[in-house]
DRENPAPA-934336 format. One record per residue (C-alpha): residue in one letter; x, y, z. Coordinates in pm, whole numbers, padded with zeros to 5 digits, always signed. Each point is the difference from the previous one (the first is absolute). Layout:
<sites>
AXYZ ...
</sites>
This chain:
<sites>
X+17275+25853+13229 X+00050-00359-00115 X-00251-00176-00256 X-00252-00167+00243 X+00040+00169+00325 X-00279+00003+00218 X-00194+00316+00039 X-00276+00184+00189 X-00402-00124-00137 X-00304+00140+00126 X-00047-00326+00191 X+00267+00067+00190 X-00158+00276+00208 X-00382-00174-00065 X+00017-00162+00371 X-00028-00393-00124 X+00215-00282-00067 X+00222+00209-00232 X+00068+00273+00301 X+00073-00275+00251 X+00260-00121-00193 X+00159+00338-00066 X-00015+00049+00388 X+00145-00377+00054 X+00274-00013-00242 X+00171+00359+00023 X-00150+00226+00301 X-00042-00191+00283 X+00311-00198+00039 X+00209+00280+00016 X-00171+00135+00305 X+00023-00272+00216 X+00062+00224+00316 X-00294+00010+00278 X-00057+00246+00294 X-00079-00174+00328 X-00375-00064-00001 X-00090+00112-00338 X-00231-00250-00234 X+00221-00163-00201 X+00028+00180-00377 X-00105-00341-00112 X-00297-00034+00163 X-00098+00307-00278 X-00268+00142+00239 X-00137+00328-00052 X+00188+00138+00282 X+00230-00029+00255 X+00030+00022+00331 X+00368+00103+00219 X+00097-00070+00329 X+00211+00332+00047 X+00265+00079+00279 X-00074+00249+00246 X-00004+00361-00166 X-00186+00230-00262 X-00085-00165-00291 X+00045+00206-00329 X-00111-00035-00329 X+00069+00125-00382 X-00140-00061-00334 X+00213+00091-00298 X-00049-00051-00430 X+00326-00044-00210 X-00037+00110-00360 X+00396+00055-00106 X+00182-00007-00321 X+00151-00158-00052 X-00095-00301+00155 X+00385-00140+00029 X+00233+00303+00057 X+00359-00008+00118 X+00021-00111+00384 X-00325-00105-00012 X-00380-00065-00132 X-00356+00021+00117 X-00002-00269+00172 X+00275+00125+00227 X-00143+00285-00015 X-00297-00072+00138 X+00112-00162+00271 X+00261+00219+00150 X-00259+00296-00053 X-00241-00175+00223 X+00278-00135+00256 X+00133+00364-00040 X-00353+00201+00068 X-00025-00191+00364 X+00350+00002+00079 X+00019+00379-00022 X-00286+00033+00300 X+00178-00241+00197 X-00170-00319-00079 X+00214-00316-00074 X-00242-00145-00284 X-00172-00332+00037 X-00242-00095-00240 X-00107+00121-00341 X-00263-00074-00289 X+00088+00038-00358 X-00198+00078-00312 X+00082-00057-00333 X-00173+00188-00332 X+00151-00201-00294 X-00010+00061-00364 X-00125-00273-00242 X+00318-00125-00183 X+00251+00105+00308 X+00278-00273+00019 X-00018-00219+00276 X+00377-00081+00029 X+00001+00373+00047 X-00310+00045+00286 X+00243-00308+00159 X+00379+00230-00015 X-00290+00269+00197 X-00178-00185+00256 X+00330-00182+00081 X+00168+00387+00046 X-00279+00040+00180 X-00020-00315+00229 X+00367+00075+00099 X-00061+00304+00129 X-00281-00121+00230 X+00200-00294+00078 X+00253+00205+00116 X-00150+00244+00261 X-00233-00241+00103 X-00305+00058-00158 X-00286-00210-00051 X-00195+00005-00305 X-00344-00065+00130 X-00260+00013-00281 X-00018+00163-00356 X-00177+00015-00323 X+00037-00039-00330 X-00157+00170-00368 X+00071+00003-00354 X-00094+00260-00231 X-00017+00006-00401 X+00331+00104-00190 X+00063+00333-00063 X-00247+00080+00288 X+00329-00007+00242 X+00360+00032+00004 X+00114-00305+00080 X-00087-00020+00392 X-00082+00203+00270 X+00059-00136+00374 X-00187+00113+00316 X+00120-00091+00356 X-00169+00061+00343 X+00205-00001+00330 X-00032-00061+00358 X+00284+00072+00224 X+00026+00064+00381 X+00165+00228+00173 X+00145+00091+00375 X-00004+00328-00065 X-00221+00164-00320 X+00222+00225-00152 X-00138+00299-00206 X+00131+00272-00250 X-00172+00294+00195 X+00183-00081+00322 X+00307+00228-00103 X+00086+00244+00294 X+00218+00297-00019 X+00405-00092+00064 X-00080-00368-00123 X+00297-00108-00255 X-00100-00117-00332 X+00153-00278-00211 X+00030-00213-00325 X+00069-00355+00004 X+00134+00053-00279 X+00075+00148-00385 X-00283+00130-00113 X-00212-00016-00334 X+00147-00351-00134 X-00307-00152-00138 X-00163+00252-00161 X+00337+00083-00214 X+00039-00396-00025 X-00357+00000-00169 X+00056+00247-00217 X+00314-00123-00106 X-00148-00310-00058 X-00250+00131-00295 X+00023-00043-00313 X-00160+00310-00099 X+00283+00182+00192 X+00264-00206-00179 X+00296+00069+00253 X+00267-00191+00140 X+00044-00052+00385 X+00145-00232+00261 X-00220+00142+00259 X-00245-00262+00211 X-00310+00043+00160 X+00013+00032+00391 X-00302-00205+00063 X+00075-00211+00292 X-00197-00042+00331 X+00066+00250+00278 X-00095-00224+00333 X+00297-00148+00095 X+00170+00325-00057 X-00216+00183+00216 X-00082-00233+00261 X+00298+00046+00220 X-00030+00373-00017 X-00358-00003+00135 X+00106-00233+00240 X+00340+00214+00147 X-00099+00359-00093 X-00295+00256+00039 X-00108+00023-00319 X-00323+00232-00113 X-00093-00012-00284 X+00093-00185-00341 X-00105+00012-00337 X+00092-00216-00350 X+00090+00243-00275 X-00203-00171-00276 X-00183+00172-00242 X+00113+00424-00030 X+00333-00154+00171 X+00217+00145+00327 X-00185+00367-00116 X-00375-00095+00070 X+00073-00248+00311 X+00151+00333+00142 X-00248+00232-00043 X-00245-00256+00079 X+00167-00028+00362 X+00089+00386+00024 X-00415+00081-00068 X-00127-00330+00190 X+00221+00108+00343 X-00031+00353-00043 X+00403+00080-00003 X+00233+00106-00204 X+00250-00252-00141 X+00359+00162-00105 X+00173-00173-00224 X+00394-00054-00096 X-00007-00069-00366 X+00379-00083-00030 X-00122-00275+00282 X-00246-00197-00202 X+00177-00275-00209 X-00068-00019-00321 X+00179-00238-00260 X+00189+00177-00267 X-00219-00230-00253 X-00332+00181+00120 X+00109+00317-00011 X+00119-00037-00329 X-00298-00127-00146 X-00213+00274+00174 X+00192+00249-00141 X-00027-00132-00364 X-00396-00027+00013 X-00028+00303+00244 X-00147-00196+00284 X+00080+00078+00346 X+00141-00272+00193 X-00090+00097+00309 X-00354-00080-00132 X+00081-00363-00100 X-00142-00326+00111 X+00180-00219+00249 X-00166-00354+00083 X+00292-00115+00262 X+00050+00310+00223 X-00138+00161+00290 X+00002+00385+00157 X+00023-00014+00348 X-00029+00255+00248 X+00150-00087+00327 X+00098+00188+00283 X+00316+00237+00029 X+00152-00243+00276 X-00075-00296-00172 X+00110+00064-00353 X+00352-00085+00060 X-00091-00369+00100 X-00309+00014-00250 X+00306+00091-00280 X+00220-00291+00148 X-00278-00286-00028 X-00103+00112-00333 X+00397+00002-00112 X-00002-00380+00176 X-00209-00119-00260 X+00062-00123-00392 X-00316+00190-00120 X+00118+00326+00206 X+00404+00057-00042 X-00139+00315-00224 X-00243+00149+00301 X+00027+00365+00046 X-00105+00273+00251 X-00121+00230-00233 X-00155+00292+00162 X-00231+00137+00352 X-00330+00092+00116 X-00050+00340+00104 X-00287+00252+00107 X+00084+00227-00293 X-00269+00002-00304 X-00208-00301+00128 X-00127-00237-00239 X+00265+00103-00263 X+00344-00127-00100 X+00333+00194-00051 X+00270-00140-00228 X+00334+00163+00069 X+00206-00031-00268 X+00353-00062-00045 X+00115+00352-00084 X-00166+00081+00302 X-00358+00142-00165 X-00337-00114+00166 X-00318-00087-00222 X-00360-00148+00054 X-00031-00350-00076 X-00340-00015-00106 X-00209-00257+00001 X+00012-00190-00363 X-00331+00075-00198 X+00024-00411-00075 X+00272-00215-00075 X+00139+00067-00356 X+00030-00323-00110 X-00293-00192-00059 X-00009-00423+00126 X+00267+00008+00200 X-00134-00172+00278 
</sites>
């Protein structure tokens, strides 16, 4: 960092003068984007209030503590963004509003909180979202590493989609390669000290998914975050009481990722994605479903990956490609610490 940069004080989060400024000069001009009838972010109320369109109104809370905090494809700004945007989207709610916290370190640089909140203000800006109200705190140095962001969302939705709404025959699908972030991260640390082209899929899911809840029957979806494409599975398998079968040779998976699972003796399968969806949709519709997915730039890679069946409900079969069948359990947590 340069001699003289300007860096994160105690005042800063201390609610006077010293945070207005912080909030004047570098977070509030890069969300300039309102919802219809919301209280202007300027107005710095202590709340909010939304004018929604007709429909359910959903909402999400979510705390980013990743390292590190700029990673290839990405950083936690971005990352907490999409990951809210990405929590509605996959019930079927086109997101509308957030708030945003922010838990700063004393001494963080503010050139970098601006490179985050403006990652972060991008995404918003670009699937609509309002930020509506936020917060902000600074603790001592060495009391945090570096920053931690928190986000709430409210979204609305037609149609609430759920992960237990699986039903036996329903097709399941990837949007799609799975475990990119995860293997980006650890790529990305120093500790690890390896060499890798491979980006982060963080990315927001709604316009991606939009069309397909619009022109198919989709029931159920799930974000394979944390414990990866493994524990969304068995989290829909136990939650609709079926059985999911799955094509392993089916699931795309870059050659990067597999590689680097295989070195540290990960499994892949069990690797974070923040930029893809599983979707279960109905055998008649997964044809179109495949089509409108293929349609878009963020899912060229989407793959139909496996079925629901009435066979051993609430667990998931991985058939593999020399034609053996295993349990995929459930992951016991994810194996690599701050990844999201």
């Amino acid at each position: 960092m340069s001699v003289g940069e300007q860096r994160i004080g105690p005042m800063h989060g201390a609610g006077g003068e010293v945070m207005g400024r912080l909030l004047a000069d570098h977070v509030l001009p890069k969300f300039a984007l309102r919802s219809a009838g919301a209280v202007d972010l300027d107005a710095l109320d202590d709340g909010a209030t939304l004018a929604l369109p007709e429909g359910e109104m959903v909402v999400t809370t979510d705390a980013h503590v990743v390292k590190p905090l700029f990673f290839p494809g990405g950083d936690i700004g971005r990352l907490a963004a999409c990951g809210m945007v990405n929590d509605l989207a996959v019930m079927g709610a086109r997101p509308v509003a957030c708030t945003l916290a922010m838990v700063i370190e004393e001494g963080f640089s503010i050139r970098d909180l601006d490179r985050l909140l403006t990652s972060c203000a991008q995404v918003l800006e670009e699937t609509g979202t309002a930020l509506v109200a936020g917060d902000t705190k600074v603790m001592g140095r060495g009391e945090l590493d570096g920053v931690v962001l928190s986000t709430t969302g409210i979204g609305v939705a037609r149609r609430v989609i759920r992960d237990s709404g699986v039903r036996p025959g329903d097709e399941l699908l990837v949007t799609g390669p799975i475990g990119d972030h995860g293997m980006a991260l650890v790529a990305a640390r120093d500790d690890f000290h390896l060499q890798s082209d491979l980006l982060s899929d963080v990315a927001p899911l709604w316009s991606l998914l939009a069309e397909v809840l619009e022109e198919t029957h989709v029931t159920a979806m799930k974000d394979p975050t944390r414990g990866g494409l493994a524990a969304a599975l068995n989290e829909m398998a136990r939650k609709s009481g079926v059985g999911l079968e799955i094509d392993g040779p089916s699931i795309p998976l870059r050659p990067q990722v597999t590689a680097l699972a295989d070195l540290l003796g990960l499994d892949p399968l069990q690797s974070a994605c923040e930029g893809r969806a599983v979707l279960a949709v109905r055998q008649e519709d997964v044809e179109k479903a495949l089509a409108l997915l293929h349609g878009h730039p963020s899912g060229r890679e989407a793959a139909v990956i496996g079925r629901a069946t009435e066979h051993k409900p609430g667990r998931v079969v991985l058939c593999t490609e020399v034609g053996g069948r295993r349990l995929l359990d459930m992951p016991l947590g994810d194996p690599l610490p701050r990844i999201c």
